[in-house]
C-alpha positions in Angstrom: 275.0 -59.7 56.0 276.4 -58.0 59.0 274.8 -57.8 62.8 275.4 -55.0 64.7 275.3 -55.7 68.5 275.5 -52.2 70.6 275.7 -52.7 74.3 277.3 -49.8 77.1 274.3 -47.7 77.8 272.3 -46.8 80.5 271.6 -44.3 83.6 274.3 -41.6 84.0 274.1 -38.5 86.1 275.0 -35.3 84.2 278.4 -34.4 83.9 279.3 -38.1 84.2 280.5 -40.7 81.5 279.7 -43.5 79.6 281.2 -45.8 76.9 279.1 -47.7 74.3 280.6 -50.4 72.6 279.3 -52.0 69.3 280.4 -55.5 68.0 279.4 -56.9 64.5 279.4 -60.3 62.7 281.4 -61.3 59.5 284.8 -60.8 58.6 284.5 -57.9 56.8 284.1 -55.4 59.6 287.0 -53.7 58.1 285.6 -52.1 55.0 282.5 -50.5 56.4 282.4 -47.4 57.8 280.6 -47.5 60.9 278.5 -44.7 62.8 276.7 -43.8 65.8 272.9 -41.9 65.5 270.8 -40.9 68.2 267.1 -41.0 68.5 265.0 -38.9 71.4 261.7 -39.6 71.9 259.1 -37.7 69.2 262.8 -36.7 67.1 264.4 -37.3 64.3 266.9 -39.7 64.2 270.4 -37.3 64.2 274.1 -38.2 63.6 276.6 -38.1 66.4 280.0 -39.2 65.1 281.4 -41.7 62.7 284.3 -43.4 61.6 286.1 -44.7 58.4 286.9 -48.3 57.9 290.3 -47.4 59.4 290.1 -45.5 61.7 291.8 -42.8 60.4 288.7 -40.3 59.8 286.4 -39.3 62.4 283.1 -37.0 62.0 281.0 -35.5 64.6 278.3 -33.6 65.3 278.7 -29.8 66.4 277.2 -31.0 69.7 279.0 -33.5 70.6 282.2 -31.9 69.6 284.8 -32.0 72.2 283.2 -34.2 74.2 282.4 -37.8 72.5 284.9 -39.6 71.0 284.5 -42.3 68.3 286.7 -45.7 67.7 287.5 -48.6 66.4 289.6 -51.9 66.9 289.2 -53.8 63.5 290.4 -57.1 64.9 287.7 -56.7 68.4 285.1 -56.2 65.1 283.9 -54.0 67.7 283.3 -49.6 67.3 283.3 -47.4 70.3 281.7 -44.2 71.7 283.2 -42.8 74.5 280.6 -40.2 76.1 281.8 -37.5 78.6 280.9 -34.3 80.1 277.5 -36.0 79.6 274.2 -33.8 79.5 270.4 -34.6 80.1 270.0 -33.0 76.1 272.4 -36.3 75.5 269.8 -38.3 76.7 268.5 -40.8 73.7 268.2 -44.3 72.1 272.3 -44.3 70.5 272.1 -46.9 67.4 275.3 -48.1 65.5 275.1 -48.3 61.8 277.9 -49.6 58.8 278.2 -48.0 55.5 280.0 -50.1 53.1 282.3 -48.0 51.0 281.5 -45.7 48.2 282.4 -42.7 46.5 281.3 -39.2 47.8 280.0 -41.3 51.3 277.9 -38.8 53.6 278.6 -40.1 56.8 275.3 -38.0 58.7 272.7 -39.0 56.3 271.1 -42.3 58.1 269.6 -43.2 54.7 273.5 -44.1 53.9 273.8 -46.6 56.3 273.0 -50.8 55.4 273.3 -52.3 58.3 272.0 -51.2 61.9 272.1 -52.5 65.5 268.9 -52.5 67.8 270.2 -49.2 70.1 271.2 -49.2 73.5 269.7 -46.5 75.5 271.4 -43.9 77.7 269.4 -41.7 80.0 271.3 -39.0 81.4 269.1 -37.3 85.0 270.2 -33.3 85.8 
């Protein structure tokens, strides 16, 4: 069993930046693949970026592209979203989510995803 605890959100003025942080349990961090998904209000829940388990792949979404940037430190058991250039579209509920390992993996398909944290949620005013 793994816990995902996100934390790093909150009120941000466009343009401006935030980083979300998201620590698990266990000691087996290191062979999940962990992600980050957004949900708005009345939406679908929608990939933003993810990660292999090390760190050496990294997926994002078109609209985030250039301007979020996912990590990991496998020893912190922790994964990071760096937000900048933030916009008021960005604005969301941002859930963390671990994918154990397996063939043919598609990272922006929530359905692929075992484990998820609670979501931390960052509001970003124009």
């Amino acid at each position: 069993q793994v816990q995902l605890v996100e934390s790093g959100g909150g009120l941000v003025q466009a343009a401006g930046s935030l980083r979300l942080s998201c620590t698990a349990s266990g000691r087996t961090f290191n062979t999940f693949h962990m992600g980050w998904f957004r949900q708005d209000q009345g939406k679908e829940r929608e990939f933003v970026a993810a990660i292999s388990w090390s760190g050496v792949r990294t997926y994002y979404a078109d609209s985030v592209k250039g301007r979020f940037t996912i990590s990991r430190d496998n020893a912190r058991n922790t994964v990071y979203l760096q937000m900048n250039s933030l916009k008021p579209e960005d604005t969301a509920v941002y859930y963390c989510a671990a994918a154990r390992e397996r063939q043919r993996l598609r990272v922006g398909i929530p359905q692929e995803y075992d484990y998820w944290g609670q979501g931390t949620q960052v509001t970003v005013s124009s």
